[in-house]
C-alpha positions as CSV (number, residue, x, y, z in Angstrom):
1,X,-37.8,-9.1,-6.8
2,X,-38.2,-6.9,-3.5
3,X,-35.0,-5.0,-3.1
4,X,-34.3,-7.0,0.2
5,X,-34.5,-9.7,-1.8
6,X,-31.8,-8.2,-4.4
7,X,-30.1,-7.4,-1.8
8,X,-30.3,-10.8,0.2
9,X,-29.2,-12.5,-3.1
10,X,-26.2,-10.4,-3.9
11,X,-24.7,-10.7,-0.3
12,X,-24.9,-14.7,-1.3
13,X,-23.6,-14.8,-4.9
14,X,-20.4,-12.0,-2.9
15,X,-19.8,-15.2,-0.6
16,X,-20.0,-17.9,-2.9
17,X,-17.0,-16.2,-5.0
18,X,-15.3,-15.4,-1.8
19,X,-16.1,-12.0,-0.4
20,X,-16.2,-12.2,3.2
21,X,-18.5,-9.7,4.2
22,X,-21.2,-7.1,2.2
23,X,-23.2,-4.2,3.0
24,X,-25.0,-1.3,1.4
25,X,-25.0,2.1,2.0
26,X,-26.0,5.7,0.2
27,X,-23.7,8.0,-1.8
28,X,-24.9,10.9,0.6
29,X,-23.7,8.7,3.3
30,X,-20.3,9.8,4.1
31,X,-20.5,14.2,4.4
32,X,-17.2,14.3,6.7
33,X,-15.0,12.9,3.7
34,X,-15.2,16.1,1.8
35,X,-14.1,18.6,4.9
36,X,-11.4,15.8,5.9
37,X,-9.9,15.5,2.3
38,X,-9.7,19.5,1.8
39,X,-7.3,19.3,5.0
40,X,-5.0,17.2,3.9
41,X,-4.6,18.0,0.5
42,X,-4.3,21.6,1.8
43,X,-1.6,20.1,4.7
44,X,0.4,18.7,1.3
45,X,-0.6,15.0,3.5
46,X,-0.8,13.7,-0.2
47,X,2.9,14.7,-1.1
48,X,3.4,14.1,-5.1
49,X,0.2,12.0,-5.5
50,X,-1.4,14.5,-7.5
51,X,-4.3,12.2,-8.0
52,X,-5.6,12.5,-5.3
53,X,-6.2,16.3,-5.5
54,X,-7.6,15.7,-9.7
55,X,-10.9,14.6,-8.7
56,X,-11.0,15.7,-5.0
57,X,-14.8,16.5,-6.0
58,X,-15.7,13.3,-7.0
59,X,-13.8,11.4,-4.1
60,X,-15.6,13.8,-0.9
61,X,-19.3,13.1,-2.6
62,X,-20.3,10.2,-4.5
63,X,-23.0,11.4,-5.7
64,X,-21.3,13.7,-7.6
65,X,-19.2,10.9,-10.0
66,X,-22.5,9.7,-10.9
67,X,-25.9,11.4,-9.7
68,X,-27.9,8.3,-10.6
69,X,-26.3,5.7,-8.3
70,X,-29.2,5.4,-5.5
71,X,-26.7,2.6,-3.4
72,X,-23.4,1.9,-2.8
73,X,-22.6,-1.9,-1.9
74,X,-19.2,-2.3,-0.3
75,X,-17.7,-5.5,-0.3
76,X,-14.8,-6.8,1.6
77,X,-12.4,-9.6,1.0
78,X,-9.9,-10.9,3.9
79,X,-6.0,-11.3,3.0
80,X,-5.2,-11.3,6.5
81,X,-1.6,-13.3,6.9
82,X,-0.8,-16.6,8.5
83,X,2.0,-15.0,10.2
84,X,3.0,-11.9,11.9
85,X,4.5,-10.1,9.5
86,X,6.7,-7.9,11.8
87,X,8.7,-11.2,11.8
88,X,10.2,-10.0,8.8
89,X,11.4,-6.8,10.0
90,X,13.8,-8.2,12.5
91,X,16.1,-10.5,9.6
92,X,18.1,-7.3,8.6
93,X,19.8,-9.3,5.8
94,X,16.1,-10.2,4.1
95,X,13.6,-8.5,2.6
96,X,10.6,-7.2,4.4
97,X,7.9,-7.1,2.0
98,X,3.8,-5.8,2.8
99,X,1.4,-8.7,3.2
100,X,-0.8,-6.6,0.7
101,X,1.7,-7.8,-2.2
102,X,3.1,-11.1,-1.3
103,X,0.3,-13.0,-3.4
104,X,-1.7,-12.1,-6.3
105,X,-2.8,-8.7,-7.1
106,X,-5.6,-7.9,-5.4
107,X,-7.0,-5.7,-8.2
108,X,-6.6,-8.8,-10.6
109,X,-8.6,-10.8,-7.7
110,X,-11.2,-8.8,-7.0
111,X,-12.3,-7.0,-10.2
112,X,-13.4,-9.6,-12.2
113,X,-15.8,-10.9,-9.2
114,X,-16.8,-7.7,-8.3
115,X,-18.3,-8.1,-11.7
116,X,-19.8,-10.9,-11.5
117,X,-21.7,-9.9,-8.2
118,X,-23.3,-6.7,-10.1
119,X,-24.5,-8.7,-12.9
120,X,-27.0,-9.8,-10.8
121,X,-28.6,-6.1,-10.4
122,X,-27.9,-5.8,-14.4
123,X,-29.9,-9.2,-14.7
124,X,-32.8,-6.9,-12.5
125,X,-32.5,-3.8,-14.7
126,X,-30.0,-1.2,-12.6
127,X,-26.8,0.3,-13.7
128,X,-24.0,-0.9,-12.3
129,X,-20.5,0.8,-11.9
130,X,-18.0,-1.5,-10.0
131,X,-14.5,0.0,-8.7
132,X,-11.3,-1.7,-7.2
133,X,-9.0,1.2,-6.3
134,X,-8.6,2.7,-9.5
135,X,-11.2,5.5,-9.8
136,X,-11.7,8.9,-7.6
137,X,-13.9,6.5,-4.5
138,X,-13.1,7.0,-0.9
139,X,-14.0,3.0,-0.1
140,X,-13.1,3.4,3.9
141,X,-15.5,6.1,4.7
142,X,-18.0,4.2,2.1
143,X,-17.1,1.0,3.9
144,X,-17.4,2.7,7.9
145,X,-21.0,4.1,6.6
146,X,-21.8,0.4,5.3
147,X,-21.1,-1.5,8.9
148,X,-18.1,-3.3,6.9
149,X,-15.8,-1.6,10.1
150,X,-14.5,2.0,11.1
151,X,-11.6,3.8,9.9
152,X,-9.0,3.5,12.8
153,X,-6.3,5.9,14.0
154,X,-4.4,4.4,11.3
155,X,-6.6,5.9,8.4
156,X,-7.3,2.1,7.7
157,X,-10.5,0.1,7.8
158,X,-10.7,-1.9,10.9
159,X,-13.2,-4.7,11.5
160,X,-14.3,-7.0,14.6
161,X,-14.0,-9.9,12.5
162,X,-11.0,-9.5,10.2
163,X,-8.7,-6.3,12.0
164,X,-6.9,-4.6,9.6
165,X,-6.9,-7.2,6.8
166,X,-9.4,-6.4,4.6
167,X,-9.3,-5.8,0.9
168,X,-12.3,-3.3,-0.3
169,X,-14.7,-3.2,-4.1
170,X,-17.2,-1.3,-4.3
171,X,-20.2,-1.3,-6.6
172,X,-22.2,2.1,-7.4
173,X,-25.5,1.2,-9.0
174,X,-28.9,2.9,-9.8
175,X,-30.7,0.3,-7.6
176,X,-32.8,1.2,-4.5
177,X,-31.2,-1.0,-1.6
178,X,-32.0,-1.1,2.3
179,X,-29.3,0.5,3.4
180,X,-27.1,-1.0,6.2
181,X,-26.1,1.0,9.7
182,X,-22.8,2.4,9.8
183,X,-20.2,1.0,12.4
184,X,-19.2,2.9,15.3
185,X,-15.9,3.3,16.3
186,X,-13.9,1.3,18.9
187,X,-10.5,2.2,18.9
188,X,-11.1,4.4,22.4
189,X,-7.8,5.6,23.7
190,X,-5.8,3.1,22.4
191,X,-2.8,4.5,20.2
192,X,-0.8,0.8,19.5
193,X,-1.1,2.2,15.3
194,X,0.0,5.4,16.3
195,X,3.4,4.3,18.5
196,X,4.1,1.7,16.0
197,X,5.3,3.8,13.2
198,X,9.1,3.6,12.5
199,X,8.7,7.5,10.8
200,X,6.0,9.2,13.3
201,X,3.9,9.7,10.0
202,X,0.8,10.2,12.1
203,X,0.6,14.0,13.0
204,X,-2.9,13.1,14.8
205,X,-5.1,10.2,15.1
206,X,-6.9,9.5,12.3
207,X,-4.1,11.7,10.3
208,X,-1.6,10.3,7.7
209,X,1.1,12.5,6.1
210,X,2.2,10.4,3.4
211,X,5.5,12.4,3.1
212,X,6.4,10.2,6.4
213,X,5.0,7.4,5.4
214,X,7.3,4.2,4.4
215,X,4.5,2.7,2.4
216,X,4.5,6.2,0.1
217,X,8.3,6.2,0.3
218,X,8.9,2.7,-0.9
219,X,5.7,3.0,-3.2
220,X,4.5,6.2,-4.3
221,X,7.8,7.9,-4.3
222,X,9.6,8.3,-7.8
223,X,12.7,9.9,-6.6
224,X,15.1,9.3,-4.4
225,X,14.4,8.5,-1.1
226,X,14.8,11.8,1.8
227,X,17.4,10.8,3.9
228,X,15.9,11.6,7.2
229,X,13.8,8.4,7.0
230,X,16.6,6.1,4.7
231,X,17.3,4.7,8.5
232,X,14.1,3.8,9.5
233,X,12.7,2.3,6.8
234,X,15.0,-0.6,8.2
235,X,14.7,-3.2,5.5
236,X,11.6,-2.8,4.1
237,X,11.6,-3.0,0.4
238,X,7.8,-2.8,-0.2
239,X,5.4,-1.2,2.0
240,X,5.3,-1.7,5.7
241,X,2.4,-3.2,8.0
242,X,3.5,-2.2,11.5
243,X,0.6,0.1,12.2
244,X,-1.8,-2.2,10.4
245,X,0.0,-5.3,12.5
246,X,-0.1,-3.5,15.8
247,X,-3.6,-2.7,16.0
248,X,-5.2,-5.1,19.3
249,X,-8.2,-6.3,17.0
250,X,-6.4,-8.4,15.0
251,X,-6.6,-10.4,17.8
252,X,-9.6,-11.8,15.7
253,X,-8.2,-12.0,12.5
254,X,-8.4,-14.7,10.7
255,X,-5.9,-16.4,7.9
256,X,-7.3,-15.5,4.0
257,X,-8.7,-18.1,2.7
258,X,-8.5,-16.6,-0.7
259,X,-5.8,-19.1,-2.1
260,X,-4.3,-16.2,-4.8
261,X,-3.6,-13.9,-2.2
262,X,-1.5,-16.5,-0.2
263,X,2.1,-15.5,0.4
264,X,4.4,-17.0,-2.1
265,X,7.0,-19.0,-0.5
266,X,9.6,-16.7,-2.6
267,X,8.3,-13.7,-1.1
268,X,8.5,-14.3,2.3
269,X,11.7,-12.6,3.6
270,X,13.7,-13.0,0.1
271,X,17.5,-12.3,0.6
272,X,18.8,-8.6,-0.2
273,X,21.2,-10.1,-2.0
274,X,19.4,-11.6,-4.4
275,X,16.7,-8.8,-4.8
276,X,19.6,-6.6,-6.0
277,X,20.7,-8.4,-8.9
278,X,17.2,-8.3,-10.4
279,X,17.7,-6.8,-14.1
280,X,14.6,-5.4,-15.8
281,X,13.9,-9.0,-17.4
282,X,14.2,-10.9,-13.5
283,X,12.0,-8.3,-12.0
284,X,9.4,-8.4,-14.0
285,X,9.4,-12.6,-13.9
286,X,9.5,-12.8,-10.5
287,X,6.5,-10.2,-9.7
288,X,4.7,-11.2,-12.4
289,X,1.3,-11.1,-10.8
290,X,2.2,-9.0,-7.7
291,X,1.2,-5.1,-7.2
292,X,5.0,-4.9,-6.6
293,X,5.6,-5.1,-10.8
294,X,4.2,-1.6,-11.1
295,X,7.4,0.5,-9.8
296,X,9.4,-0.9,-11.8
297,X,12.7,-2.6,-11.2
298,X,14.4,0.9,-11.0
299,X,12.3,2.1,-8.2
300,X,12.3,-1.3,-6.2
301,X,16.3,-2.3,-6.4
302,X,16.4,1.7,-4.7
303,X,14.9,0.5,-2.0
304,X,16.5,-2.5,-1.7
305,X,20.1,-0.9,-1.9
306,X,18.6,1.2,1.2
307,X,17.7,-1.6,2.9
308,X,21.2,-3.2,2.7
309,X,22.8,-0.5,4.0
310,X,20.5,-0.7,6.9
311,X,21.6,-4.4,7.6
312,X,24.3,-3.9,9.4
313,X,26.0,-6.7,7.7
314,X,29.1,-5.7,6.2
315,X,29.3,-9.0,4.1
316,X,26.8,-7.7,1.6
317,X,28.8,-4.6,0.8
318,X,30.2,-5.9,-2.3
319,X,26.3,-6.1,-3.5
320,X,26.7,-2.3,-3.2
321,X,29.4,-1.9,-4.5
322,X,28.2,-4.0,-7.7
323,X,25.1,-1.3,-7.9
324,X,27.6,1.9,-7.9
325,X,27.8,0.8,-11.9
326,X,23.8,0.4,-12.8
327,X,22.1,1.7,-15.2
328,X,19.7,3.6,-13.4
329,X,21.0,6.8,-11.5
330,X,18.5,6.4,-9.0
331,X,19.8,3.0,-8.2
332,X,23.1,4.5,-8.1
333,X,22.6,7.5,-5.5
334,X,20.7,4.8,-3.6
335,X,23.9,2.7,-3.3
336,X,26.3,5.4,-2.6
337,X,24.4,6.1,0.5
338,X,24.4,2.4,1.5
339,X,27.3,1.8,1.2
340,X,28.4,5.0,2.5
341,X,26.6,3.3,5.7
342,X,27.6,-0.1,5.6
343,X,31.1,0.6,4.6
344,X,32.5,3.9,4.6
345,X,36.4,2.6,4.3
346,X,35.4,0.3,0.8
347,X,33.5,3.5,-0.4
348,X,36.6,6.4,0.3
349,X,38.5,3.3,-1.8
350,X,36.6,3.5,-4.8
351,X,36.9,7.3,-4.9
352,X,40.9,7.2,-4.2
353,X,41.8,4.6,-6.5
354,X,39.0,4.7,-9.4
355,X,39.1,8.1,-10.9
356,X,37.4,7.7,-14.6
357,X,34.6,9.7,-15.6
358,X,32.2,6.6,-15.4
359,X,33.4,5.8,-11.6
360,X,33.3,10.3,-10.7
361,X,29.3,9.9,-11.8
362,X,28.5,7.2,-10.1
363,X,29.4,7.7,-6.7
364,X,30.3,11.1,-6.6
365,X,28.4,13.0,-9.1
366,X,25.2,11.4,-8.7
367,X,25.5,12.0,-4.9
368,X,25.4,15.3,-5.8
369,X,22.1,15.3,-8.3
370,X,20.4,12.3,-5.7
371,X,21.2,15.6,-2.8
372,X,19.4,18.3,-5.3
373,X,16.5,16.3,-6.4
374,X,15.8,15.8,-2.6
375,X,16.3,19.4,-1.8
376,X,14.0,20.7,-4.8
């Protein structure tokens, strides 16, 4: 077989298992991701994912995490939303959870396909190595260089066809492919991404400081949560999608038609309430197969105590009042300062008139070690 007929057939055994769109470049194709990484590691953009530095080789030159890979094939698979999911934002006293995470997990989705697609170039005789996220592979310069769409001012991959919606595999294999044209870029002057972000995590276009970031913060973040941006992450619990939603090409977006990443009906908006009595056993059963399992219930009921203290609704302060006696001192610290918010009077209260050792570490005590862990 001619490598434009490899090629030709792997871009139709990608659709039949539901990729929406394929492409091939090089692993010498993308020589500004190097230069561009150094920055921001060396800016600290990356805050504590210390990944991201580990293999900083690997990630700014392809070639370099495995010399024989002669192509790159990007694939891309739409999850785009059937809603605007800003919606979400605006009912204070629900959760507001990323589109990313409100079906299946998209590594659980893609990888196995991804596989599946490369088996045809093992059939032919190449090596194959396929990637979802997990190894050191910059897929949205890879992605920009394969015509799949351009990295907006956002940092994200937009496309034409799909906006910002577009989940991204990639498989690196020893197989000599025609190579596809790289996409320009078409954001122009527009800077809808830019103004949309609640935490002004953008100290450029086409520059993301995590340590701003509310996806990092609710995600990435272990401890708790600075209290410069408790305020403004509103009452998202998981992620956030307003620069992603803001951006004018989504315009031509289309639904998913992936039926495992659809939005669980539970997932849409869930009530605060009900997200803070998770225990370790309900967390894990009701994320089951989301991305959202992997923080831990410790992590996520943090962020949910900060988002009830954002609601402005004083009914739920009893929730918080309820999470002053968990487990988890990060929980703990979270609700201190939520309530703290919501109300002050109930939380001066508890301090007058519960003075045992237990009641001293939760709400003052571990006010104190949540105020030193964010200073350190």
């Amino acid at each position: 077989m001619t490598p434009a007929g490899l090629k030709a057939r792997l871009a139709e055994r990608a659709r039949s298992l539901g990729f929406d769109v394929v492409a091939v470049t090089t692993p010498d194709a993308i020589p500004q991701a190097a230069p561009r990484l150094a920055r921001a590691l060396a800016e600290g953009h990356h805050a504590t994912m210390g990944w991201l530095a580990a293999r900083a080789e690997w990630r700014g030159d392809p070639a370099a995490l495995w010399p024989e890979a002669r192509s790159v094939i990007m694939l891309g698979m739409n999850y785009g939303p059937d809603h605007d999911p800003r919606a979400a934002v605006t009912r204070r006293e629900r959760a507001a959870i990323s589109v990313y995470a409100q079906g299946d997990d998209y590594h659980e989705v893609i990888k196995g396909r991804l596989k599946q697609v490369a088996g045809a170039l093992a059939s032919a005789g190449a090596e194959i190595k396929v990637f979802v996220d997990t190894a050191p592979v910059m897929e949205k310069p890879l992605a920009e260089a394969a015509g799949l769409g351009w990295q907006g001012k956002h940092t994200n991959l937009v496309s034409r066809e799909f906006g910002s919606w577009l989940f991204l595999g990639a498989i690196f294999t020893t197989a000599e492919l025609p190579p596809d044209a790289p996409e320009a870029d078409h954001c122009g002057s527009c800077r809808a991404c830019l103004d949309a972000c609640p935490t002004n995590a953008f100290p450029a276009p086409y520059r993301l400081d995590a340590r701003r970031c509310i996806s990092y913060l609710t995600i990435e973040h272990a401890g708790p949560i600075p209290l410069e941006f408790r305020p403004a992450i509103g009452n998202r619990v998981y992620g956030c999608d307003d620069c992603l939603a803001a951006c004018p090409w989504n315009k031509f977006a289309q639904a998913s038609r992936e039926a495992r990443l659809f939005a669980r009906d539970e997932l849409r908006a869930p009530p605060l309430a009900e997200l803070a009595g998770l225990d370790d056993a309900g967390f894990r059963k009701l994320f089951a197969k989301s991305p959202v399992k992997r923080i831990g219930r410790d992590r996520f009921v943090r962020n949910v105590a900060i988002a009830i203290g954002n609601s402005g609704a004083p009914e739920l302060a009893p929730v918080l009042a309820g999470l002053l006696r968990d487990r988890s001192p990060l929980v703990r610290g979270a609700a201190v300062w939520g309530l703290g918010r919501l109300d002050p009077a109930r939380l001066a209260g508890l301090e007058a008139s519960e003075r045992t050792a237990e009641r001293e570490a939760s709400v003052r005590g571990e006010w104190d070690v949540a105020m030193a862990r964010e200073a350190a």
